[in-house]
PDB file of N, CA, C and O in Angstrom:
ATOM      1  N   UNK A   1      42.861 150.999 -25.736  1.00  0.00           N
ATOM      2  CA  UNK A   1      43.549 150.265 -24.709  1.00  0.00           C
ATOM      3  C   UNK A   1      44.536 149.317 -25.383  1.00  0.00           C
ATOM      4  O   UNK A   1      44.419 148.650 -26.411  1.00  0.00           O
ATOM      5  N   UNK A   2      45.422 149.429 -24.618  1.00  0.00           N
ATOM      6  CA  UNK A   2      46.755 148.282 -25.492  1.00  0.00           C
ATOM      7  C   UNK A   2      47.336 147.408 -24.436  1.00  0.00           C
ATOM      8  O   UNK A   2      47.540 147.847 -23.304  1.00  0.00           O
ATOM      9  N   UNK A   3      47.631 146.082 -24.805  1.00  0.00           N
ATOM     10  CA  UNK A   3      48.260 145.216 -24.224  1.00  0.00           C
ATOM     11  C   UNK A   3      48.934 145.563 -22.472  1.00  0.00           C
ATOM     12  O   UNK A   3      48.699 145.055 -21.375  1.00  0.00           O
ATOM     13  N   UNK A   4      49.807 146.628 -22.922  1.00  0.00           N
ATOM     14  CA  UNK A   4      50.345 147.075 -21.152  1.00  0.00           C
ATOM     15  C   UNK A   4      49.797 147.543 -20.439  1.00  0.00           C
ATOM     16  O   UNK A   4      50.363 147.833 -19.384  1.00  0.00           O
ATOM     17  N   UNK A   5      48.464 147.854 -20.621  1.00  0.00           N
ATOM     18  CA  UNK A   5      47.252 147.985 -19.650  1.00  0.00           C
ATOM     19  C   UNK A   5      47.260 146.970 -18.729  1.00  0.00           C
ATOM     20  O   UNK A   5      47.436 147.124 -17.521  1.00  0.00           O
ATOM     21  N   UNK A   6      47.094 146.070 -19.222  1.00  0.00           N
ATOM     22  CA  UNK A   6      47.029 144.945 -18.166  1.00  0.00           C
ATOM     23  C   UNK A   6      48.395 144.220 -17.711  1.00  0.00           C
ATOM     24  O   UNK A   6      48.959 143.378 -18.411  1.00  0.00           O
ATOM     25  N   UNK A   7      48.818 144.613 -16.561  1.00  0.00           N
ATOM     26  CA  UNK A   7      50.150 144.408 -16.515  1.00  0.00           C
ATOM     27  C   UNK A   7      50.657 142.490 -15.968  1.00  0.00           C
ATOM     28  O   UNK A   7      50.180 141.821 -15.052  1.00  0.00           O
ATOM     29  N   UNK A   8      51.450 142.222 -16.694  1.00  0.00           N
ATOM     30  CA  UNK A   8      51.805 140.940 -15.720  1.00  0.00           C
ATOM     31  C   UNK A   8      50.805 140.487 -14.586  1.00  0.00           C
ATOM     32  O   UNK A   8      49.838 139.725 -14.601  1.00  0.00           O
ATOM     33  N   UNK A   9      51.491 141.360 -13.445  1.00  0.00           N
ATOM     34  CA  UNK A   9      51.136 140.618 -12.270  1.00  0.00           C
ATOM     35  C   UNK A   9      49.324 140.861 -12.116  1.00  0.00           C
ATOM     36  O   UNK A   9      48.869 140.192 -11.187  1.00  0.00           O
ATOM     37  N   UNK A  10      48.388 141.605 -12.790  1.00  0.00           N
ATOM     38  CA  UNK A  10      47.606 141.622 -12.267  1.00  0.00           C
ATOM     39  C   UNK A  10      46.854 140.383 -13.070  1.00  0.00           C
ATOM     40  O   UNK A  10      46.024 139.704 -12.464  1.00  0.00           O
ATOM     41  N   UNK A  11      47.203 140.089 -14.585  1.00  0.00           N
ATOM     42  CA  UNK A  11      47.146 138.914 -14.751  1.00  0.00           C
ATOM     43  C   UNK A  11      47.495 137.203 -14.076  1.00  0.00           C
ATOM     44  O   UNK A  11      46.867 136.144 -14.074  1.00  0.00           O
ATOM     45  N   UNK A  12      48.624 137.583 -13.631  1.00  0.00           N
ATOM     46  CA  UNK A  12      48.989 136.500 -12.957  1.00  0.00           C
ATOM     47  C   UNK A  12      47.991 136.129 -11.743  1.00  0.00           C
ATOM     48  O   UNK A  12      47.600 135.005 -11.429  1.00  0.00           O
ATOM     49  N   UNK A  13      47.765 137.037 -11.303  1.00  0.00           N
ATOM     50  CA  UNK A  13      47.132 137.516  -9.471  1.00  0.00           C
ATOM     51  C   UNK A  13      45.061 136.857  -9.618  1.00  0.00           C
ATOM     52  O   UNK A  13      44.508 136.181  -8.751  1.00  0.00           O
ATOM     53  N   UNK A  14      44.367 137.368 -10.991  1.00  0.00           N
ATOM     54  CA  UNK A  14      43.429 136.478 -11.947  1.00  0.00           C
ATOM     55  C   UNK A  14      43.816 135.247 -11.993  1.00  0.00           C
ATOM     56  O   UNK A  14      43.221 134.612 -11.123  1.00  0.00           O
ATOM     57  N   UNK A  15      44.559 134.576 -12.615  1.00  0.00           N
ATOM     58  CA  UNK A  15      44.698 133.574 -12.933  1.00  0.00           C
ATOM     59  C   UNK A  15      44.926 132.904 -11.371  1.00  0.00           C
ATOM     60  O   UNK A  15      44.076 132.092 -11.004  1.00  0.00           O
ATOM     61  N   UNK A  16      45.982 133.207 -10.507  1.00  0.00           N
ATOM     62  CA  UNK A  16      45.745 132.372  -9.007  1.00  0.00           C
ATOM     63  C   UNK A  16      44.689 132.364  -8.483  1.00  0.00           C
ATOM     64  O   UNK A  16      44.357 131.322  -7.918  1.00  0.00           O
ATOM     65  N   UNK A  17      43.776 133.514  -8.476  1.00  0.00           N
ATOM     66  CA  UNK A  17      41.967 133.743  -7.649  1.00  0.00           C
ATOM     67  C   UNK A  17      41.067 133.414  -8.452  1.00  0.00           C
ATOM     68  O   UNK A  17      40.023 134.004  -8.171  1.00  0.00           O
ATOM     69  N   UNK A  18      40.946 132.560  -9.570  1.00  0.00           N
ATOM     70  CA  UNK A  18      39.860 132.526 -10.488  1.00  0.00           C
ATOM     71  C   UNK A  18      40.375 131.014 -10.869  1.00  0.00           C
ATOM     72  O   UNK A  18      39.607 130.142 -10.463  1.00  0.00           O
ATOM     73  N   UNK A  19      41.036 130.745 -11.272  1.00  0.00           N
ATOM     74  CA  UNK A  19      41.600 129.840 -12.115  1.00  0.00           C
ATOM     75  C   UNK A  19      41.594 129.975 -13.256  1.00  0.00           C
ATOM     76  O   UNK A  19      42.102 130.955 -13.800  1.00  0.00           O
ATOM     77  N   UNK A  20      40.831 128.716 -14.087  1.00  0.00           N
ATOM     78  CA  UNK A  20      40.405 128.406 -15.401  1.00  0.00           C
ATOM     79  C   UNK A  20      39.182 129.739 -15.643  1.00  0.00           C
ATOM     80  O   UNK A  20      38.912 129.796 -16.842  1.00  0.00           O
ATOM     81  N   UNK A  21      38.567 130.569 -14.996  1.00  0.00           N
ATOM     82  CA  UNK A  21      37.554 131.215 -14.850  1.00  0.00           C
ATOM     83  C   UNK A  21      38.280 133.030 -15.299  1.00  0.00           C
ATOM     84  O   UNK A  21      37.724 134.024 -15.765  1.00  0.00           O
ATOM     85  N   UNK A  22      39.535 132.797 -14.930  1.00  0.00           N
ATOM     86  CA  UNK A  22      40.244 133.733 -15.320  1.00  0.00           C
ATOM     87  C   UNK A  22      40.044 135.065 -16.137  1.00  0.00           C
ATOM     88  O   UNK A  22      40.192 136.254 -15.855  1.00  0.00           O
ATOM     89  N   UNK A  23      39.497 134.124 -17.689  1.00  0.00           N
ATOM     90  CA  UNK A  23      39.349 135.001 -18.180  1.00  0.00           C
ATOM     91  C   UNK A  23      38.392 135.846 -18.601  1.00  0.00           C
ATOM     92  O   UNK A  23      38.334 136.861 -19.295  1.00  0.00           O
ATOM     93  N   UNK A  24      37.366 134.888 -17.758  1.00  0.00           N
ATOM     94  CA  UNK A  24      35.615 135.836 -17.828  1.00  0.00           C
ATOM     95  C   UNK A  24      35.547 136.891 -16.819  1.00  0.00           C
ATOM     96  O   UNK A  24      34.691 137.772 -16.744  1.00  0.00           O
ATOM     97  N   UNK A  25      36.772 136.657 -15.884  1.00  0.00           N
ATOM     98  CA  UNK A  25      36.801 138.223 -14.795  1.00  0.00           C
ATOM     99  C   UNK A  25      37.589 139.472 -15.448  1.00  0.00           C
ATOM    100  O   UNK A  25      37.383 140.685 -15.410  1.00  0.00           O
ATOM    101  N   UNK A  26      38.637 138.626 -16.101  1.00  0.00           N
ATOM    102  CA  UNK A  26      39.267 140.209 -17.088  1.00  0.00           C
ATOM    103  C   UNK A  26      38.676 140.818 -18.131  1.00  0.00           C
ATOM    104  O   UNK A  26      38.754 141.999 -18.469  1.00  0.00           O
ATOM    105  N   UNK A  27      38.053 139.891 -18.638  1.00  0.00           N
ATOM    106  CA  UNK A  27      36.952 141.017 -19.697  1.00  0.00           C
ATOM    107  C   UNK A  27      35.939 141.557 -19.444  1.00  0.00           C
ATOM    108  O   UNK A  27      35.173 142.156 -20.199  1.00  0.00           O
ATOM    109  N   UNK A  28      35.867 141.338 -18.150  1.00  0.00           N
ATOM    110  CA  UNK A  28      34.566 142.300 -17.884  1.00  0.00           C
ATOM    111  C   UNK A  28      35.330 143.690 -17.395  1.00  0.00           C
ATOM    112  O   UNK A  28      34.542 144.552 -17.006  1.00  0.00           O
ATOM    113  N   UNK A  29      36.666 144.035 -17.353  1.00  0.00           N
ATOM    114  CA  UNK A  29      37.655 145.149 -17.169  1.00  0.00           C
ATOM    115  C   UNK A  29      38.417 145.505 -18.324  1.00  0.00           C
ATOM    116  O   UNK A  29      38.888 146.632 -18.477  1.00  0.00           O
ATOM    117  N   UNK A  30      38.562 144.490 -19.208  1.00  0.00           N
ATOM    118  CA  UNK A  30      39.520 144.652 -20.478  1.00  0.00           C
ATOM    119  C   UNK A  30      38.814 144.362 -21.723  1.00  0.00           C
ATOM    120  O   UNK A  30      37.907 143.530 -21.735  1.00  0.00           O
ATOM    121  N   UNK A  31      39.129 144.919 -22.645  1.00  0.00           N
ATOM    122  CA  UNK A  31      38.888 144.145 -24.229  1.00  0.00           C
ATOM    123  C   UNK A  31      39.025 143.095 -24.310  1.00  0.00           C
ATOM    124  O   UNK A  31      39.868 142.854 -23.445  1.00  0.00           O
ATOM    125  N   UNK A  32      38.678 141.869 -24.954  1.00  0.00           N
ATOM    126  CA  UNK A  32      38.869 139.995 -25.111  1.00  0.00           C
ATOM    127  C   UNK A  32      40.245 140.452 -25.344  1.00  0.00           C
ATOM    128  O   UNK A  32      41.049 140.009 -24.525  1.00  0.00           O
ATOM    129  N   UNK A  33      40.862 141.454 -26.519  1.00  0.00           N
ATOM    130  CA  UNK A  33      41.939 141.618 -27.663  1.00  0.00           C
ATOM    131  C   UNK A  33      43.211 142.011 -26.927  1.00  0.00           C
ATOM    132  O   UNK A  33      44.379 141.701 -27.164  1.00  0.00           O
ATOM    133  N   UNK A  34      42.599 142.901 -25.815  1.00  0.00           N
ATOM    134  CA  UNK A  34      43.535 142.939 -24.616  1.00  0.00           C
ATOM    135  C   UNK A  34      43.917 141.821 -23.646  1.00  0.00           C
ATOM    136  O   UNK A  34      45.069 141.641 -23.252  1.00  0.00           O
ATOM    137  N   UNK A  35      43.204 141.324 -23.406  1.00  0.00           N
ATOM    138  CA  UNK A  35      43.618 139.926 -22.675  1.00  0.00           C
ATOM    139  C   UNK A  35      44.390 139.066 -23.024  1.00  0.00           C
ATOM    140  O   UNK A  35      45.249 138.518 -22.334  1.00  0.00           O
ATOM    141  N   UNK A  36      43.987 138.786 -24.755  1.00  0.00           N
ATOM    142  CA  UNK A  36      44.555 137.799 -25.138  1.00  0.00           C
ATOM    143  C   UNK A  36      46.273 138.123 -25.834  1.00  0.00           C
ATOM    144  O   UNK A  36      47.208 137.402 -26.182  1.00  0.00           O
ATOM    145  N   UNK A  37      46.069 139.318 -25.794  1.00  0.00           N
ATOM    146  CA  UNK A  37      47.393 139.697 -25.915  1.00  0.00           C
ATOM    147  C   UNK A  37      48.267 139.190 -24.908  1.00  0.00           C
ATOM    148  O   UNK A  37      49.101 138.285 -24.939  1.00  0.00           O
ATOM    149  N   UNK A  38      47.787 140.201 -23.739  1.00  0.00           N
ATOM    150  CA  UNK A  38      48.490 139.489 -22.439  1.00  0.00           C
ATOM    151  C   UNK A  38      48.933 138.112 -21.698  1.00  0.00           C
ATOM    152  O   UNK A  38      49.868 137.761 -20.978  1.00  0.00           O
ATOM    153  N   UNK A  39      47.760 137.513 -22.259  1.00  0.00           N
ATOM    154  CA  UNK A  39      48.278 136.238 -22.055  1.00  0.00           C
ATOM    155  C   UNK A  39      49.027 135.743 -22.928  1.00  0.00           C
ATOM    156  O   UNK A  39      49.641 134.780 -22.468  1.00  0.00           O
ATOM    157  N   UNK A  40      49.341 136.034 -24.346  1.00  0.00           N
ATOM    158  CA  UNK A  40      50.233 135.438 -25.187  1.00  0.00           C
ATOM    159  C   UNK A  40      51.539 135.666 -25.206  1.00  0.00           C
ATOM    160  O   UNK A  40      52.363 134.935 -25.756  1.00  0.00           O
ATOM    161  N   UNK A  41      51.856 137.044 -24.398  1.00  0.00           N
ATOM    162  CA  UNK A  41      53.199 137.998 -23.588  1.00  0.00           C
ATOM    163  C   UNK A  41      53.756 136.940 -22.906  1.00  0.00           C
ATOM    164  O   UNK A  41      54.849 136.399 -23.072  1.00  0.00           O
ATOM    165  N   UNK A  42      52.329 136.567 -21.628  1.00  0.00           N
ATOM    166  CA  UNK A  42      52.940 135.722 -20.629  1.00  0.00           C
ATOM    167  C   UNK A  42      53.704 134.210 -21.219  1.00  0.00           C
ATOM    168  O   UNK A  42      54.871 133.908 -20.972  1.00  0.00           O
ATOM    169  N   UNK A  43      52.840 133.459 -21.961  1.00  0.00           N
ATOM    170  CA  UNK A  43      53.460 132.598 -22.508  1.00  0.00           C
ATOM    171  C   UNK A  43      54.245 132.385 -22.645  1.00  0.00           C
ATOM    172  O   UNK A  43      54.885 131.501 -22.076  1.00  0.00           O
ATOM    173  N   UNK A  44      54.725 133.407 -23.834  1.00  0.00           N
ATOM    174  CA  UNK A  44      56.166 133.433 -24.233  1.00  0.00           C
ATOM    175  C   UNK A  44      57.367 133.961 -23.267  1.00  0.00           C
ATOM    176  O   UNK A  44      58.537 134.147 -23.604  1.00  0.00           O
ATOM    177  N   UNK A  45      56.923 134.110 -22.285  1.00  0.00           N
ATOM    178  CA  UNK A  45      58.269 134.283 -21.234  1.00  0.00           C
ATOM    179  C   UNK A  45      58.120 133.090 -20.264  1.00  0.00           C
ATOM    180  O   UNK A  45      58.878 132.983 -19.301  1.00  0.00           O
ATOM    181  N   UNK A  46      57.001 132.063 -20.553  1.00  0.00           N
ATOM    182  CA  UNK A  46      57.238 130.813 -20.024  1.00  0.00           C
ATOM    183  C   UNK A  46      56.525 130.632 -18.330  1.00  0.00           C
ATOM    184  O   UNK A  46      56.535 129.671 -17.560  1.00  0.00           O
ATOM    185  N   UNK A  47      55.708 132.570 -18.160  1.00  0.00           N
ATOM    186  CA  UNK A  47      55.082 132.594 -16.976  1.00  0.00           C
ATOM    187  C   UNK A  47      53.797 131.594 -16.907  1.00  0.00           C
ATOM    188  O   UNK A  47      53.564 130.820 -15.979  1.00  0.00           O
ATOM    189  N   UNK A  48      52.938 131.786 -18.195  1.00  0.00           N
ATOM    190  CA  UNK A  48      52.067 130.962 -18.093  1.00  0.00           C
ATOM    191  C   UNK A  48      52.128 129.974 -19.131  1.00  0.00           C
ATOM    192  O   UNK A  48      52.840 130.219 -20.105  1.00  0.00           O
ATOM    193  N   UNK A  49      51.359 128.670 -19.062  1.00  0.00           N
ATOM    194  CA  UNK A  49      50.668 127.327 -19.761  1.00  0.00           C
ATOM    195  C   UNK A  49      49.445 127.483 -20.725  1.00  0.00           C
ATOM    196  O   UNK A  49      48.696 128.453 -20.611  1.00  0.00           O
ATOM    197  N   UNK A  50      49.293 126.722 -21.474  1.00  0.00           N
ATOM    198  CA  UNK A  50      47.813 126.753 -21.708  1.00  0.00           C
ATOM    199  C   UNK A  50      47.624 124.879 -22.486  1.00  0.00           C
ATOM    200  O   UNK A  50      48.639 124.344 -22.931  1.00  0.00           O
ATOM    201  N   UNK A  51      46.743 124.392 -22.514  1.00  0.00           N
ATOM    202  CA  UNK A  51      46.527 123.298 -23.636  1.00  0.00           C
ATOM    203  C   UNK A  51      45.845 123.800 -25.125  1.00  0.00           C
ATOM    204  O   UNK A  51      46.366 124.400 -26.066  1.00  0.00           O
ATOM    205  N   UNK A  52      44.447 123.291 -24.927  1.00  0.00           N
ATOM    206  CA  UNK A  52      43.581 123.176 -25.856  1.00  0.00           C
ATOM    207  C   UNK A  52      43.092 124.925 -26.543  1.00  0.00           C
ATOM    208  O   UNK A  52      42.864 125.393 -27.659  1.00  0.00           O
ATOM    209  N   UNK A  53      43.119 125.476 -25.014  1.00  0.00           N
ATOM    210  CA  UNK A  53      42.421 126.680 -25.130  1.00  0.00           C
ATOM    211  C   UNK A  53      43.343 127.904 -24.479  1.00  0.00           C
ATOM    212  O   UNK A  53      43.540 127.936 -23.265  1.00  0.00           O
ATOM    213  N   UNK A  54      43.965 129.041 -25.496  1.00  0.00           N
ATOM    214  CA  UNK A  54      44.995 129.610 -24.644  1.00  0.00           C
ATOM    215  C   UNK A  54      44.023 130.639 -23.996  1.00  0.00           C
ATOM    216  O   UNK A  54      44.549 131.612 -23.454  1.00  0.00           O
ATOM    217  N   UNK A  55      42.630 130.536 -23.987  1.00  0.00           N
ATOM    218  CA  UNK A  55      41.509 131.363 -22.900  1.00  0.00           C
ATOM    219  C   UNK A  55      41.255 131.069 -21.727  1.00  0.00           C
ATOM    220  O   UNK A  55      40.543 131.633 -20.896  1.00  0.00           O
ATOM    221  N   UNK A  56      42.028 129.915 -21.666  1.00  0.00           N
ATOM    222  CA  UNK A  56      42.403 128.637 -19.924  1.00  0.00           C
ATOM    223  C   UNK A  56      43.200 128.769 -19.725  1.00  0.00           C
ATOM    224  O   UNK A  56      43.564 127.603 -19.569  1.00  0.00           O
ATOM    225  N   UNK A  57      44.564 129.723 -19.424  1.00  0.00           N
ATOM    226  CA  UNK A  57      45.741 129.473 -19.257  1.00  0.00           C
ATOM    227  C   UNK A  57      46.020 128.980 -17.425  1.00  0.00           C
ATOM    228  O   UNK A  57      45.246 129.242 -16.504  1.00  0.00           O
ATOM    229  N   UNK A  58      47.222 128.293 -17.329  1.00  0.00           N
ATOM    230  CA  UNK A  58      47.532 127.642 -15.731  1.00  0.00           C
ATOM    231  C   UNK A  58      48.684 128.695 -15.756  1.00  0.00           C
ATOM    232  O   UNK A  58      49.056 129.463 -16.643  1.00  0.00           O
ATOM    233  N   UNK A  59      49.179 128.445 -14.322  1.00  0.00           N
ATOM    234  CA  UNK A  59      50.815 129.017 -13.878  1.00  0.00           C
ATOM    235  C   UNK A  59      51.749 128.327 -14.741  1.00  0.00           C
ATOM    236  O   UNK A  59      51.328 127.350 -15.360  1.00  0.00           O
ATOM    237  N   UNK A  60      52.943 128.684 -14.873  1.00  0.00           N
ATOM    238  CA  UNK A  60      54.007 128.125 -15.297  1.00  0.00           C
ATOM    239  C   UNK A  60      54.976 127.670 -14.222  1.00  0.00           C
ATOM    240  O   UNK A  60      54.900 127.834 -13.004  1.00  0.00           O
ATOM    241  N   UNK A  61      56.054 126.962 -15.064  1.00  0.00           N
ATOM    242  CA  UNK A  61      57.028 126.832 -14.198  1.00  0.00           C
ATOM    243  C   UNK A  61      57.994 127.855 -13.519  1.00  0.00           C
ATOM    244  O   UNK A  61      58.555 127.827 -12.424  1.00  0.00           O
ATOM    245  N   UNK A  62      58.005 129.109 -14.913  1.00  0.00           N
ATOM    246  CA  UNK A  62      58.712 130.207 -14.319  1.00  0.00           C
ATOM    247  C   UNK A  62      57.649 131.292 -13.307  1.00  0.00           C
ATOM    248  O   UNK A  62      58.068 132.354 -12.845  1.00  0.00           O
ATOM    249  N   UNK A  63      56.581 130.903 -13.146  1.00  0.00           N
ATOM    250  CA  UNK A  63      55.762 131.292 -12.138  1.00  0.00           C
ATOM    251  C   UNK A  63      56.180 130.999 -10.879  1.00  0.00           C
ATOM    252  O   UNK A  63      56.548 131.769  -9.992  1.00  0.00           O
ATOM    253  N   UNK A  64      56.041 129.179 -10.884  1.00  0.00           N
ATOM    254  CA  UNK A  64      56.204 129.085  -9.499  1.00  0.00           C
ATOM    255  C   UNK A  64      57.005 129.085  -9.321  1.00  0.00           C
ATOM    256  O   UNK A  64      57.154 129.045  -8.100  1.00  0.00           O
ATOM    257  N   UNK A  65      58.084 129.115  -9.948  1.00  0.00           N
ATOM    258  CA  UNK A  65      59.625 129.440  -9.284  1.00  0.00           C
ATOM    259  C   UNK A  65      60.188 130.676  -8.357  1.00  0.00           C
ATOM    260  O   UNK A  65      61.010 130.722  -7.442  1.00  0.00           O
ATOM    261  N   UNK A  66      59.132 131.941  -9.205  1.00  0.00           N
ATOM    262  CA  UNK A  66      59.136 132.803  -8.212  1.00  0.00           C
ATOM    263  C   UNK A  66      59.000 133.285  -7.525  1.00  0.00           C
ATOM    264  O   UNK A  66      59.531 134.272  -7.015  1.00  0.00           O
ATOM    265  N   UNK A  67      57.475 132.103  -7.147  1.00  0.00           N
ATOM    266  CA  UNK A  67      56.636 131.992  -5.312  1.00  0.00           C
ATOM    267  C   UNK A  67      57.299 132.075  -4.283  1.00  0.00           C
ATOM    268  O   UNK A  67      56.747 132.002  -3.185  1.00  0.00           O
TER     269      UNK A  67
END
């Protein structure tokens, strides 16, 4: 399984219905290695946040911009 398995939005769509909890619902569907890919994709296009822990990630600004 590789990174584009998990596409954007179904990440994004986790992260709005779960929150911070996010990422204990995608690995029970994905690899950790897959996830964390994905979320590091999102990052860098500024969709998602993270602080301390990029396994907590929030929305971004270029998220809600496109609500």
């Amino acid at each position: 399984m590789k990174r584009s398995d998990l596409p954007t939005r179904a990440l994004l769509d986790a992260i709005s219905a779960h929150g911070f909890c996010a990422f204990e619902h995608l690995i029970k569907q994905y690899p950790v290695k897959v996830v964390r890919a994905a979320i590091a994709r999102d990052v860098r296009t500024g969709r998602l946040e993270y602080g301390v822990s990029a396994d907590r990630p929030w929305l971004g600004p270029r998220t809600r911009e496109a609500d």
